[in-house]
C-alpha positions in Angstrom: -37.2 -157.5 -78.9 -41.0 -157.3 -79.9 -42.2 -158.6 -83.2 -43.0 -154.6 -83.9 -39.9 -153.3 -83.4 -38.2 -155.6 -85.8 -40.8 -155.1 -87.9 -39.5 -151.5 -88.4 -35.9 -152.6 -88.9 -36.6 -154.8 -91.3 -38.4 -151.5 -93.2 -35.4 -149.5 -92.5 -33.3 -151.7 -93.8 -35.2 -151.6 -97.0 -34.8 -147.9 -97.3 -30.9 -148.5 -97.4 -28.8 -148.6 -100.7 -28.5 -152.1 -101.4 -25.2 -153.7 -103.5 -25.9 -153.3 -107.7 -28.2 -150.7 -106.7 -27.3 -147.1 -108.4 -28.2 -144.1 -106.4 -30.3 -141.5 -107.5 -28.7 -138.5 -109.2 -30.8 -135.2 -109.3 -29.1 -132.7 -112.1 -30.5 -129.1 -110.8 -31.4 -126.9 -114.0 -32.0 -123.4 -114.6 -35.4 -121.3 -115.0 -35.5 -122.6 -118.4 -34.7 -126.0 -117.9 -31.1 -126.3 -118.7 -28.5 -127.8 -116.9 -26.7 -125.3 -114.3 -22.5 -125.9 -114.3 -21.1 -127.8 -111.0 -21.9 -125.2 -108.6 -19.1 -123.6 -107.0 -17.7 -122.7 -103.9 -19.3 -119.7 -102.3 -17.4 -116.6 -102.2 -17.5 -115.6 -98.9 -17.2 -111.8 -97.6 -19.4 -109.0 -96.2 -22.2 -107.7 -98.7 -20.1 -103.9 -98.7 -17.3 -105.9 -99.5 -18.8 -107.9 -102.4 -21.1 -105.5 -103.6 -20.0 -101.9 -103.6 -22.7 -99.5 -102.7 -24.3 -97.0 -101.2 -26.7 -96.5 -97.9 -29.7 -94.7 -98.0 -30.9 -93.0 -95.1 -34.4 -91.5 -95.1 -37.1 -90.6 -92.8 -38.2 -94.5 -92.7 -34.7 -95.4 -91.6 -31.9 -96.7 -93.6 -31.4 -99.3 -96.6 -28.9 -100.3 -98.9 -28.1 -99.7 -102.7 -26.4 -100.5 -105.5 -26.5 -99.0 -108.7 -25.0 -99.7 -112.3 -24.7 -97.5 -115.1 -24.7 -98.8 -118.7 -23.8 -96.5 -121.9 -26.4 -96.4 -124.2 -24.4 -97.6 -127.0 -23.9 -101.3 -125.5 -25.3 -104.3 -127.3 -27.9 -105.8 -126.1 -28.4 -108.7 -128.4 -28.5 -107.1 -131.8 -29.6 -104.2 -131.0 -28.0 -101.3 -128.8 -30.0 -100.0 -125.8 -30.6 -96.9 -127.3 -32.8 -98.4 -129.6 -35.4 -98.1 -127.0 -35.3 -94.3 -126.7 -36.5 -94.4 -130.5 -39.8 -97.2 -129.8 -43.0 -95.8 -128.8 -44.7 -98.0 -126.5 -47.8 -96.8 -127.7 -47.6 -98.7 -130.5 -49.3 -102.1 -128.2 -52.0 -99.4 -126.9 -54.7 -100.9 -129.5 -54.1 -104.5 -128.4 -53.8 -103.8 -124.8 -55.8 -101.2 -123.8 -55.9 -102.6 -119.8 -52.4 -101.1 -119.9 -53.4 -97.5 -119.8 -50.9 -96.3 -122.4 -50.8 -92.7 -122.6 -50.2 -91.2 -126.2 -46.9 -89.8 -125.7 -45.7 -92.9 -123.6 -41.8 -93.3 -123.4 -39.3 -95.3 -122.5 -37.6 -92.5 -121.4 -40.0 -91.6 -118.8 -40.3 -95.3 -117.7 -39.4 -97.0 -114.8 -38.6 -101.0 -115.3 -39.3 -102.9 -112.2 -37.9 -106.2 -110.9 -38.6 -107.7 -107.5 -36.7 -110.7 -105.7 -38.8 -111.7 -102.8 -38.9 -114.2 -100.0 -41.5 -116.5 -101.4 -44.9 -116.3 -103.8 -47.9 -114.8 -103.7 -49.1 -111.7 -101.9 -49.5 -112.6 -98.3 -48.1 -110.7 -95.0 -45.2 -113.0 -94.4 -43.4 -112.6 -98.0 -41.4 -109.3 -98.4 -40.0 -108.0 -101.5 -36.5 -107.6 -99.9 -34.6 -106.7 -103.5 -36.7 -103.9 -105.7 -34.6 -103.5 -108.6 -35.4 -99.8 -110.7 -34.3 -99.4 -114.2 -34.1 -95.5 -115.4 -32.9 -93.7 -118.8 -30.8 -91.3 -117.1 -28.0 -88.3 -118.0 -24.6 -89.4 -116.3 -21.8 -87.3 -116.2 -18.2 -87.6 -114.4 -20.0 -90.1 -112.0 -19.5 -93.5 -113.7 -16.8 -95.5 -112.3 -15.9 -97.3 -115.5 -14.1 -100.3 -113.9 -17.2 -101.3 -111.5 -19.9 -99.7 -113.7 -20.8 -98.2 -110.4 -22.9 -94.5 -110.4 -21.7 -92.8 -107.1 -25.3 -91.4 -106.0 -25.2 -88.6 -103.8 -29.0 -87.8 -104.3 -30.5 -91.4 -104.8 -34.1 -89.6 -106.7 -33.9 -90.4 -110.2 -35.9 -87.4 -112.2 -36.2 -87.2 -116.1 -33.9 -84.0 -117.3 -33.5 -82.2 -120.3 -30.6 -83.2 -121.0 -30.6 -86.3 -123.7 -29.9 -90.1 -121.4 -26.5 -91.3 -121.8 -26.7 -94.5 -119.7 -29.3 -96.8 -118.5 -29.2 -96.8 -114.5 -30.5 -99.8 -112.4 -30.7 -98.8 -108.9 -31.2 -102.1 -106.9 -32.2 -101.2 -103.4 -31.6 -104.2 -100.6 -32.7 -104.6 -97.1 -29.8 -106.4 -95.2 -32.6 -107.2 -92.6 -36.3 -106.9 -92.4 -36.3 -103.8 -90.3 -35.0 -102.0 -93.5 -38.3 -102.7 -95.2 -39.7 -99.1 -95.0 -36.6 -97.7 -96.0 -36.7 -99.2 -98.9 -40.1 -98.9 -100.2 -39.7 -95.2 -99.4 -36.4 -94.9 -101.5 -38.2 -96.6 -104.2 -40.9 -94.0 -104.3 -38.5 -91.1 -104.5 -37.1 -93.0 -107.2 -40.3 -93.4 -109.0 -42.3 -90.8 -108.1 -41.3 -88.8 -111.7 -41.6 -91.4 -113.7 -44.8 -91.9 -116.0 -44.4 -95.6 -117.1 -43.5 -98.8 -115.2 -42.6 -101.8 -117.0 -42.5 -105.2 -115.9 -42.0 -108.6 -116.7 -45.4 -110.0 -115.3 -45.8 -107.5 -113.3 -49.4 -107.1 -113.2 -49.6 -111.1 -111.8 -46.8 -110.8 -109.3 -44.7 -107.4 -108.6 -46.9 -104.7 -108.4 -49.8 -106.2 -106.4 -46.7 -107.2 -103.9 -45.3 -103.6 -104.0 -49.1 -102.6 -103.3 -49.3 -105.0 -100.1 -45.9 -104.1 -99.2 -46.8 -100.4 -98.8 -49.9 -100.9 -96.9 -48.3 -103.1 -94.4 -45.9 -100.6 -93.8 -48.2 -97.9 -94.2 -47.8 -96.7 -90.6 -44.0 -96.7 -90.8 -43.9 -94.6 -93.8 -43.7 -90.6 -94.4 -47.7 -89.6 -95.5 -46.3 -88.1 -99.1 -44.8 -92.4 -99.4 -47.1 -94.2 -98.0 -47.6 -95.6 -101.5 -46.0 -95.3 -105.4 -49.3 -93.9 -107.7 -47.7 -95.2 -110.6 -47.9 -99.0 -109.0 -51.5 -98.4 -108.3 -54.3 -100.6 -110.7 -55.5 -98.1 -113.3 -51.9 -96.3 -114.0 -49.8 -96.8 -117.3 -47.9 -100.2 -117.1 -46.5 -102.2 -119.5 -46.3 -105.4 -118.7 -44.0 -107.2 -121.4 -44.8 -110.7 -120.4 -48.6 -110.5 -122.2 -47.5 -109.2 -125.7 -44.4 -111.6 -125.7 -46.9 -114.4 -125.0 -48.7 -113.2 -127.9 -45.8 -112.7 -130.3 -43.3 -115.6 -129.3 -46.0 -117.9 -127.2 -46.6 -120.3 -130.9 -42.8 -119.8 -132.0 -41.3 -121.0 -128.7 -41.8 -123.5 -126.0 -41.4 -121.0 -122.8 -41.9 -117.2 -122.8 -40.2 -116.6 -119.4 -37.6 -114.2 -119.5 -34.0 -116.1 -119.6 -35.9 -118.0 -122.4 -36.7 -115.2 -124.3 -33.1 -113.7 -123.5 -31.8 -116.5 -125.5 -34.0 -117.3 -128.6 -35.0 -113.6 -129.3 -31.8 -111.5 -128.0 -29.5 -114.2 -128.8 -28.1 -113.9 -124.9 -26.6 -116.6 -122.5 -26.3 -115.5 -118.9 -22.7 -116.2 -117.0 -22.5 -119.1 -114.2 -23.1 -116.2 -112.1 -26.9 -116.2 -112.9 -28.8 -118.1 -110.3 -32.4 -119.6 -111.2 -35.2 -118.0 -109.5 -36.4 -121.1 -107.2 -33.6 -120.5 -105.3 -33.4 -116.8 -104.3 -35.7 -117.4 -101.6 -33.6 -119.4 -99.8 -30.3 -117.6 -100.5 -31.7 -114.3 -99.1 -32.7 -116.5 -95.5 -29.0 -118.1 -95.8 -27.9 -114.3 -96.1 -30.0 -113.3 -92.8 -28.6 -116.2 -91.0 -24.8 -115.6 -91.8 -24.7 -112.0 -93.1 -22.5 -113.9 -96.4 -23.0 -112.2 -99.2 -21.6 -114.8 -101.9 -24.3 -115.9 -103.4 -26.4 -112.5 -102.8 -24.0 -111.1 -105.2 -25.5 -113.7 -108.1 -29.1 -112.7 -106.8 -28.1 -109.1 -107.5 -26.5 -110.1 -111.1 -29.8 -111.9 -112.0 -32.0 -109.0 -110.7 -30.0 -106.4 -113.0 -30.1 -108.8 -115.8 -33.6 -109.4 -116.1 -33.9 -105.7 -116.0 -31.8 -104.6 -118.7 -33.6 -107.4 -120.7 -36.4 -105.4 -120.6 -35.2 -102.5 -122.1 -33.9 -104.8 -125.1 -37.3 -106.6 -125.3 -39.5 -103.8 -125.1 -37.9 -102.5 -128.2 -37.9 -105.6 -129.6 -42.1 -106.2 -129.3 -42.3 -102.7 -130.3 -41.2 -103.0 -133.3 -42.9 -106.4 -134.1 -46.0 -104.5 -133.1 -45.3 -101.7 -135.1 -44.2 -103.1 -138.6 -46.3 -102.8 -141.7 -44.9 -106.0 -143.0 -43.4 -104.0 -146.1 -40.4 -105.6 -144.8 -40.7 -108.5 -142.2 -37.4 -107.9 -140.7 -37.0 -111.2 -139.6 -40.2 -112.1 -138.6 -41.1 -116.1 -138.5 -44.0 -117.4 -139.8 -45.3 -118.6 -136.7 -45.5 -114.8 -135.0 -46.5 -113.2 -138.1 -49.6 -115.2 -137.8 -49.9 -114.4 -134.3 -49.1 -110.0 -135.4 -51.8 -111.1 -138.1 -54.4 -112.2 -135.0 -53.6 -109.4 -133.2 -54.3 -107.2 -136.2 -57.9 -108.9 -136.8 -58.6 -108.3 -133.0 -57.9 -104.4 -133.2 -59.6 -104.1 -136.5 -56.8 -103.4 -138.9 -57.9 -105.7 -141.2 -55.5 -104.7 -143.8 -52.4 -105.3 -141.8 -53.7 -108.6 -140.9 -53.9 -109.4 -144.9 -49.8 -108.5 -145.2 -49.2 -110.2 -142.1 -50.8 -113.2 -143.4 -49.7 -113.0 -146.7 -45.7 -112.5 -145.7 -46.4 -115.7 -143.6 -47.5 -118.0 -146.0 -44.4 -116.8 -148.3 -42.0 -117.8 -145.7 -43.7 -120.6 -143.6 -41.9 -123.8 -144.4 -44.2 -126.6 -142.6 -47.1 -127.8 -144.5 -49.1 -127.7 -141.9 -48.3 -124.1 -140.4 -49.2 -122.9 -144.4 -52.5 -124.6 -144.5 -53.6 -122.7 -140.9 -52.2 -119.8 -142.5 -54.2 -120.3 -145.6 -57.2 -121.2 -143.2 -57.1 -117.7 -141.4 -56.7 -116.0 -144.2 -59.3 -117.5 -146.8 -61.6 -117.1 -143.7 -60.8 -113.4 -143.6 -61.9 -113.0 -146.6 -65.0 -114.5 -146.4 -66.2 -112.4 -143.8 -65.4 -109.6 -146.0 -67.4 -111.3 -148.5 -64.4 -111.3 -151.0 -65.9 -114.6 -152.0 -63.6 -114.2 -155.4 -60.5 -113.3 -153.7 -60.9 -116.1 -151.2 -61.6 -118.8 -153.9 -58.1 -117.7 -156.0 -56.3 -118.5 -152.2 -58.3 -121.8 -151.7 -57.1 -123.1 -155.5 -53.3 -122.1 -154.6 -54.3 -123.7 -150.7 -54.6 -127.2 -152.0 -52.0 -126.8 -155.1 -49.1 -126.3 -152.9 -50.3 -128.4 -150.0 -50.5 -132.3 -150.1 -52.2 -134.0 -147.4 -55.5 -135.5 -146.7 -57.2 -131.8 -145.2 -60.5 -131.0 -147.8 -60.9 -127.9 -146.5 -60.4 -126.0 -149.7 -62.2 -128.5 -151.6 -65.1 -128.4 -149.5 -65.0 -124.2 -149.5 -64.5 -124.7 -153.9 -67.3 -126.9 -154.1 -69.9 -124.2 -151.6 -68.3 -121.2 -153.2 -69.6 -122.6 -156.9 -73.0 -124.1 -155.8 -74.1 -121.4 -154.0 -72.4 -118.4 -155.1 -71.4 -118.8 -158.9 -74.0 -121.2 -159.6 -71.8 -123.4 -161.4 -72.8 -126.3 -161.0 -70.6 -128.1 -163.3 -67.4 -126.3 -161.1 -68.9 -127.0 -157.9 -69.5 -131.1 -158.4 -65.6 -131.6 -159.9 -64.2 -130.0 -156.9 -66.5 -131.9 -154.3 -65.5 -135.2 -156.7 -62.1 -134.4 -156.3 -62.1 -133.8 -152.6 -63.5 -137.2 -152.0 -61.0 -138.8 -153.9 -58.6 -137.0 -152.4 -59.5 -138.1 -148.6 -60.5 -141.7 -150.0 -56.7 -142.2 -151.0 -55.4 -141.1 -147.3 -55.1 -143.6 -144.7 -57.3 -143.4 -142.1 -55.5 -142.0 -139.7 -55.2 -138.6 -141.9 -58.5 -137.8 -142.6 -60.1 -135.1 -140.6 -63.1 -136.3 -138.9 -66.5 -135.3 -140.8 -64.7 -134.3 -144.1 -65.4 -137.2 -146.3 -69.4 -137.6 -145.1 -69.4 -134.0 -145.6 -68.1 -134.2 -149.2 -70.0 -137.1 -150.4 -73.5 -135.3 -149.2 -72.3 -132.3 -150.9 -71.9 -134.1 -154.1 -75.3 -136.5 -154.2 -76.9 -132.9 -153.8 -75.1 -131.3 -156.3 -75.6 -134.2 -158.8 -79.2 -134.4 -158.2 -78.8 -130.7 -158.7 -77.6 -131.1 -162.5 -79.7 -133.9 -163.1 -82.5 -131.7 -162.5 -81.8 -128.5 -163.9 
């Protein structure tokens, strides 16, 4: 044996588990980091078995479907989902104008929209192979109440007159990649009357892979399908993922979805819900064994997200659309963020109530004394010099700490506004005295060179007057 070869031995020996030596355990956790229960031993069976549905045949060919009806009175967190027919989603028109939201937008003219896909991005070789479509529909005599199950006859789902009774997700599958232009031609039937699509982001991932989808099929595809306007850059769509970010994004450590479920809705998904890493390769185990165990959790996490919409589009709604007369719940952290998106739009007097009703409830010193920041600063630029000085004087009365910011504003507003000179040196004095007793490690960088400048001018100041 050459010195070589037992050179690699001796390596692969090393790569062994030696005696004392613990393995390496790997806990798998969900999409928002928590720890999924002991997995489970796949139910096996055929996916008509497992998941009672319908197929769809069409002049692209054939797919598969399954929809779910859910009364209108069901909780959805606190909140039923009817609550949604009564929120305007114009109300997030002013601070997201890239959405396109018509005046009279609805939720009952939406569509909500939820892909599972083979893999990430928008390339040739990944295929949306779930699209999952979320309708406010009139259901009547059709609902099987044990499954849940609408028994479609004529898959198009079209607004009516008559007021929605149920939320309907129609989750359309293709068993094999041959079914592809099937599908995306049953969802444009689907969507085709609708005026709204809603997403959960959406605009980064679903619709410009709904857009590729449709040109790669293009050829396959009847000329009136051959793509969804409504998907199209340009067209109304709400995309719940940006205004949640603006909300929640201060409040919370994750916005995605199954995070929000849980700290805004209150929800927790069953052991049925499957984390989105691993759809990919579920839906390729699928292919390989025509199993549909585990596509049946793929399907449960597909409707889920979607109904989750519904609940937090209502929700951001009416965050969006309070006048803070009553905060309704409201945290301090996201009516600071409401009070930012206020200043942005230019409703500078919502911004003040916002602000205002967040420093009443904020409970961290140093949340108050941004909040007192913004708000002082607001003021300023209105050149409500008066108004701002009161808030500066309550600022560093309720707030300990070594921060000289409202000392520093007390000490300009008098020198240079009041002309009180007297006012202006005994709150620059004060300020340094205040930073001089902080340790070190406190003190905001600049604030006491800043101070003690302010007040050698000042006293020269009254020394020469």
């Amino acid at each position: 044996m050459t010195s070589s070869t037992l050179e690699r031995m001796r390596r692969l020996q090393g790569l062994r588990p030696q005696k004392g030596t613990p393995e390496l355990t790997y806990t798998p956790i969900d999409d928002a980091g928590d720890p999924l229960p002991p997995q489970r031993e796949p139910v096996r069976g055929r996916l008509e078995e497992l998941l009672p549905g319908a197929e769809v045949t069409n002049a692209a060919g054939r797919c598969y479907v399954v929809t779910t009806a859910t009364p209108l009175n069901e909780l959805r967190g606190d909140d039923r989902l009817a609550s949604a027919l009564a929120a305007s989603p114009t109300v997030l028109a002013p601070f997201h104008p890239n959405f396109r939201l018509e005046p009279d937008a609805s939720f009952a003219d939406a569509v909500f929209v939820d892909t599972e896909t083979t893999g990430l991005g928008t390339g040739a070789g990944v295929y949306a192979f779930m699209v999952g479509v979320g309708t406010f529909e009139h259901v009547d005599g059709s609902v099987n109440r044990e499954l849940s199950m609408v028994k479609d006859e004529v898959v198009a789902s079209r607004p009516t007159p008559c007021a929605p009774s149920h939320f309907v997700v129609r989750q359309f599958f293709m068993r094999h990649p041959g079914e592809e232009a099937a599908l995306l031609a049953a969802v444009a039937e689907v969507v085709g009357a609708r005026r709204l699509a809603v997403t959960f982001n959406g605009r980064g991932f679903d619709l410009p892979l709904l857009r590729a989808r449709y040109r790669q099929n293009r050829v396959l595809l009847p000329l009136a399908l051959r793509s969804v306007e409504l998907f199209e850059e340009g067209r109304p769509h709400l995309d719940l993922l940006l205004p949640a970010r603006r909300l929640w994004r201060r409040r919370l450590q994750s916005c995605r979805l199954i995070n929000l479920e849980r700290q805004i809705l209150g929800l927790t998904r069953t052991e049925d819900d499957v984390p989105g890493a691993l759809i990919p390769q579920m839906y390729i185990d699928y292919l390989r064994t025509q199993q549909a165990g585990e596509m049946r959790r793929v399907f449960y996490h597909n409707r889920e997200d979607i109904v989750s919409m519904v609940a937090l589009g209502e929700r951001l709604v009416r965050a969006f659309a309070t006048s803070f007369e009553q905060i309704d719940g409201l945290y301090a952290e996201e009516l600071l963020s409401l009070a930012a998106c206020h200043v942005q739009s230019g409703e500078i007097a919502l911004a003040e109530r916002a602000l205002a009703c967040a420093a009443d409830v904020a409970e961290a010193d140093r949340l108050r004394a941004e909040i007192f920041a913004r708000w002082s600063m607001l003021l300023k630029q209105q050149e409500r010099y008066a108004e701002a000085a009161e808030l500066w004087q309550r600022w560093l009365t309720s707030i300990g700490g070594a921060d000289a910011t409202p000392f520093i504003e007390l000490a300009k507003y008098h020198e240079w506004r009041t002309r009180d000179l007297e006012q202006a040196e005994m709150w620059a004095a004060w300020g340094v005295h205040t930073v001089e007793s902080a340790p070190a490690h406190q003190r905001l960088p600049g604030q006491l060179a800043d101070l003690r400048r302010r007040l050698t001018r000042i006293q020269r100041k009254r020394r020469n007057a």
